[in-house]
C-alpha positions as CSV (number, residue, x, y, z in Angstrom):
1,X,33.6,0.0,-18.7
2,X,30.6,1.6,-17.0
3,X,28.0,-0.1,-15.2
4,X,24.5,0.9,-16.0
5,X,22.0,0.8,-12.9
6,X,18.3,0.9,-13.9
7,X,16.2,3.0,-11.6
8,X,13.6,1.8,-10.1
9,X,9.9,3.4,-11.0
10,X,8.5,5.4,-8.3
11,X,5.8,3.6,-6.1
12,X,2.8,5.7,-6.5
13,X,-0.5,6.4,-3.8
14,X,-3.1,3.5,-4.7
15,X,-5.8,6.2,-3.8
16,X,-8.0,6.8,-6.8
17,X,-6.8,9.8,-9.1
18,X,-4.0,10.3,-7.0
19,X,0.1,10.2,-8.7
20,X,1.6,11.0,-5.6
21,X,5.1,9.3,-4.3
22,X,3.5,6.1,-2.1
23,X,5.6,6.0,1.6
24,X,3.6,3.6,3.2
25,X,2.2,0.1,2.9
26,X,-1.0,-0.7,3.8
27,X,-1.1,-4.4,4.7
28,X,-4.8,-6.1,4.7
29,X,-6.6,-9.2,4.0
30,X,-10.6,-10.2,3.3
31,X,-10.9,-13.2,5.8
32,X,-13.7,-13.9,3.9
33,X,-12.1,-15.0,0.5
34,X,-8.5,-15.0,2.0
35,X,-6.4,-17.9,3.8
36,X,-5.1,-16.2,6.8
37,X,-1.2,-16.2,5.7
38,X,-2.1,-14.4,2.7
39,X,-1.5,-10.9,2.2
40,X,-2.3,-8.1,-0.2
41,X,-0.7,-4.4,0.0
42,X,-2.1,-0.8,-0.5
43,X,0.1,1.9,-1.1
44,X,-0.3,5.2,0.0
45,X,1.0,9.2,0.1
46,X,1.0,11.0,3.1
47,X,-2.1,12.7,2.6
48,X,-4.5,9.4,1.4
49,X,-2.8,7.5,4.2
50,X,-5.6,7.7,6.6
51,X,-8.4,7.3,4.6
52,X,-7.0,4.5,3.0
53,X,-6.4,3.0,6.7
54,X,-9.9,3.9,7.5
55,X,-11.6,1.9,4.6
56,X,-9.8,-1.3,5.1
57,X,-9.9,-1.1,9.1
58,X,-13.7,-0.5,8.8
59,X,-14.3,-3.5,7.2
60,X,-11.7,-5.4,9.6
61,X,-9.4,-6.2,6.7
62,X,-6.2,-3.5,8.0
63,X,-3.8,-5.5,9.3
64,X,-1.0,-3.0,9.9
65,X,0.7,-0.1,8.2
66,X,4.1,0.3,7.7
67,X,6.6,2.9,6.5
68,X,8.0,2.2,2.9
């Protein structure tokens, strides 16, 4: 008997447009319409990972990034 295993479906950049493999999590909230132990998550490529960072830590909403 063989054992099927289901791959999973690549995690792709949450930059606009973009359909790139996603290899880091950008962790934020909006203290403004967010409890504080709440969290959402951006994903991003390589090449949106900074801008992405930029635009949430502008409006004091980045939290931290981490590697996927």
């Amino acid at each position: 008997m063989s054992e099927q295993v289901e791959q999973a479906e690549p995690v792709v950049c949450s930059a606009k447009g973009c359909r790139a493999a996603a290899l880091y999590a950008l962790i934020w909230n909006n203290p403004r319409i967010h409890p504080p132990e709440r969290e959402k998550t951006w994903v991003a490529c390589e090449e949106h990972r900074q801008s992405l960072a930029d635009f949430l830590d502008a409006r004091g909403f980045l939290r931290r990034v981490e590697r996927l």
